[in-house]
C-alpha positions in Angstrom: 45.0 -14.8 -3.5 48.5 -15.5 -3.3 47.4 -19.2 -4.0 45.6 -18.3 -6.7 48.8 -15.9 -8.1 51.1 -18.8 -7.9 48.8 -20.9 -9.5 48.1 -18.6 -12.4 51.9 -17.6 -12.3 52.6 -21.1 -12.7 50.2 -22.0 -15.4 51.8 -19.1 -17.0 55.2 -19.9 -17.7 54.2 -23.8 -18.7 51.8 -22.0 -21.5 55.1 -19.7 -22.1 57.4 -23.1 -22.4 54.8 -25.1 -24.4 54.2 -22.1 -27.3 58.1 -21.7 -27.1 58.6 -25.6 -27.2 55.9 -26.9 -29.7 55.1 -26.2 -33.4 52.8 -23.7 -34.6 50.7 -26.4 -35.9 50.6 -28.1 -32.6 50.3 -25.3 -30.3 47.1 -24.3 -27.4 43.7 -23.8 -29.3 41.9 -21.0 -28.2 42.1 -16.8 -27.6 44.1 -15.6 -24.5 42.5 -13.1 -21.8 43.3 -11.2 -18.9 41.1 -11.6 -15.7 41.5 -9.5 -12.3 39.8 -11.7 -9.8 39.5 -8.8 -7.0 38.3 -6.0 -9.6 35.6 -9.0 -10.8 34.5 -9.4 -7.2 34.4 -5.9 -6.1 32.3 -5.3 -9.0 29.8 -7.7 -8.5 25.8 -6.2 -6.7 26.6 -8.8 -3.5 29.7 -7.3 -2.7 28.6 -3.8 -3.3 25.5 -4.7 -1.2 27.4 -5.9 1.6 29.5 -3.7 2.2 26.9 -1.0 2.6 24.2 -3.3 4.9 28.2 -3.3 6.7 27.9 0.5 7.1 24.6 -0.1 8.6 24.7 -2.8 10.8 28.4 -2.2 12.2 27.5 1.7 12.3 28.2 1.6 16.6 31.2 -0.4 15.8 32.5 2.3 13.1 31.1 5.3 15.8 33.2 3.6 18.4 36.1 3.4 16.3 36.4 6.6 14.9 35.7 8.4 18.4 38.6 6.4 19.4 40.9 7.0 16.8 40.4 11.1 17.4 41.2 10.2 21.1 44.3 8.5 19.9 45.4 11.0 17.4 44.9 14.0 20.3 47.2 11.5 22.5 49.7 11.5 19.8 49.8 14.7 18.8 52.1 16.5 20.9 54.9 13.8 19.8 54.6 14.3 15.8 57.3 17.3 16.0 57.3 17.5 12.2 53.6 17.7 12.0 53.4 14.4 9.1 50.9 12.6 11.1 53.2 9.8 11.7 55.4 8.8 14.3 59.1 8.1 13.3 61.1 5.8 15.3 63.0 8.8 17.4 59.5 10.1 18.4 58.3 7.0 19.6 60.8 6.8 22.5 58.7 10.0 24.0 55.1 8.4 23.6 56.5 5.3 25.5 57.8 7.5 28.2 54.7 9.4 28.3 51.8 9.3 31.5 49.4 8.0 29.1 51.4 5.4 27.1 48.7 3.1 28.8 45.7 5.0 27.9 47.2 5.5 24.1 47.9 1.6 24.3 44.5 0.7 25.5 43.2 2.8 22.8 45.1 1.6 20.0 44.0 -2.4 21.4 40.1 -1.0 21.3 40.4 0.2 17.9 42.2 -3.0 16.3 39.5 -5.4 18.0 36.6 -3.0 16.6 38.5 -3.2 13.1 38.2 -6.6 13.5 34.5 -6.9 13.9 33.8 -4.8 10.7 36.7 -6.1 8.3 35.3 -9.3 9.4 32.2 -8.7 8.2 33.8 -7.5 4.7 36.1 -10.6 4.6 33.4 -13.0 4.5 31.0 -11.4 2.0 34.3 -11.2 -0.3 34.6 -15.3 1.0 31.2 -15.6 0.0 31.7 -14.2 -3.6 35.2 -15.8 -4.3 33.9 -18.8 -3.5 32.1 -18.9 -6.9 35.0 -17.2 -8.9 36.6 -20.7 -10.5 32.9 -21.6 -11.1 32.4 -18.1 -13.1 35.9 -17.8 -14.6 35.2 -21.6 -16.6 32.1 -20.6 -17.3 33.2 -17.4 -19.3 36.5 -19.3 -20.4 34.7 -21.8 -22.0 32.0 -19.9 -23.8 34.5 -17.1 -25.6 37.1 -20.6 -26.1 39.7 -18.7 -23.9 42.2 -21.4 -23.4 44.4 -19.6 -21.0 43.8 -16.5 -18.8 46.3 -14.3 -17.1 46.6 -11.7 -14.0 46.5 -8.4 -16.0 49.4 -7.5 -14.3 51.3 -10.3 -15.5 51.0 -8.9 -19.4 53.3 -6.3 -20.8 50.9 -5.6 -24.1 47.2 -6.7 -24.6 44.8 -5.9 -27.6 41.5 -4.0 -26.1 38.8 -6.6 -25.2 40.8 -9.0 -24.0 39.7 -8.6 -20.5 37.5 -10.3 -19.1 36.9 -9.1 -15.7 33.4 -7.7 -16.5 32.4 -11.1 -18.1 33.3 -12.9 -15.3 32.1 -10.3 -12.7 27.8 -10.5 -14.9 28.8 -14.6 -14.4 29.0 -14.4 -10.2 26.0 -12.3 -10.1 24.0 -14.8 -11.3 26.1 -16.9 -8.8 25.9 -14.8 -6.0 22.7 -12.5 -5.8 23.7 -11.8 -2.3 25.7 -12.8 1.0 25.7 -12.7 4.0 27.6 -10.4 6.5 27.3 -11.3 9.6 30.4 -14.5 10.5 29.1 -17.5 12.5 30.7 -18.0 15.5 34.5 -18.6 15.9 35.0 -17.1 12.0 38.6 -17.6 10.6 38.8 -15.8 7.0 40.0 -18.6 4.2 43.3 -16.7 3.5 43.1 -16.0 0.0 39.7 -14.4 0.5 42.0 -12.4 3.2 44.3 -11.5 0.6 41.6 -10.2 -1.9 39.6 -8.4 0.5 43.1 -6.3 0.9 43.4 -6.1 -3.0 40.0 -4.3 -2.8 40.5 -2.2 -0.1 43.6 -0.8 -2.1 41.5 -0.6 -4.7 38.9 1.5 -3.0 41.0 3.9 -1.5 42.8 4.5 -4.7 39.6 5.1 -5.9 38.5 7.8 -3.1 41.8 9.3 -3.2 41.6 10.3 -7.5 38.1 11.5 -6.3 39.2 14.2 -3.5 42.5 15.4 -5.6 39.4 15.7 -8.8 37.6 17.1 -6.4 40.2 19.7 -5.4 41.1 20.2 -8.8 37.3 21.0 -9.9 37.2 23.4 -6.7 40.6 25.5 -7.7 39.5 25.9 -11.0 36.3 27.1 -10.2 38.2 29.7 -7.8 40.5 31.1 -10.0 39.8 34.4 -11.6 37.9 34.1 -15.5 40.4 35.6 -17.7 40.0 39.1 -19.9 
């Protein structure tokens, strides 16, 4: 994803120099749109798909980890004297000098190498997917004669329907009706799929997290007293 950032960040500030440059007469022919290649991918039935059969098929894994993680958290505990649910650095010094600093350590090694198995999985259904995106994105490009498209983040100001995330997103599921989740042997995530299965998992837990405060929201105001 990085990559793919610099790339568009690059081909970005030639179009910049060549409007700037060039007369009007002479300038790029064709609209300008906005694209977010991890919302496109995250949106698409494979990847949805995926990650569920994940949820399935990795369910011991996901057991195992979160039994471990409550272990862990009991083990830490006692040293989170502010009661945050983190460590800071001056609390640390008392985990490392406590009897179970090798239990807590074994733990924490157990529940990294089970992460690994199911983000693994995720990583190369997202691999799968991206792997179609450039296909896609000229595809749409060229049918709406979109000369140049941009990382949404990248604008300041665009008109409404200049995105084209959804476009591109109906384009890879004809691409991609569905991946695979399970890594052949000795799998090493290409690392711009990496990058954009982190992009999503942002994504999703932004997601979750406006859902639980609507959710508390919903519940307070059903609590509160009608009014007279």
């Amino acid at each position: 994803m990085k990559l793919f950032k610099k790339t568009l960040s690059a081909a970005a500030l030639a179009a910049g120099a060549l409007v700037a440059a060039t007369p009007a007469a002479a300038q790029v022919q064709g609209q300008m749109a906005t694209a977010d290649i991890s919302r496109a991918i995250l949106g698409t039935t494979a990847l949805q798909t995926a990650y569920n059969q994940v949820g399935t098929t990795y369910a011991a894994q996901i057991e195992q980890r979160s039994t471990k993680q409550q272990q862990l958290t009991q083990l830490l505990q006692p040293f989170d004297s502010n009661g945050d649910g983190q460590l800071a650095e001056s609390e640390l010094a008392g985990v490392q000098s406590s009897p179970n600093f090798t239990q807590i350590q074994t733990l924490e090694q157990e529940i990294a190498n089970l992460n690994a198995q199911v983000n693994a999985a995720r990583v190369y259904a997202v691999e799968q997917v991206f792997a179609q995106y450039p296909a896609a994105l000229t595809e749409v490009a060229e049918a709406q004669n979109i000369a140049i498209v941009f990382q949404p983040d990248m604008l300041q100001y665009a008109k409404q329907g200049t995105d084209i995330t959804s476009l591109i997103t109906t384009s890879l599921n004809a691409k991609v009706p569905s991946v695979q989740i399970v890594p052949p042997a000795n799998y090493r995530p290409n690392q711009n799929a990496a990058q954009i299965f982190q992009e999503i998992q942002q994504t999703l837990l932004r997601a979750q997290i406006i859902q639980q405060q609507q959710a508390a929201q919903q519940g307070q105001q059903q609590s509160a007293p009608a009014g007279r």
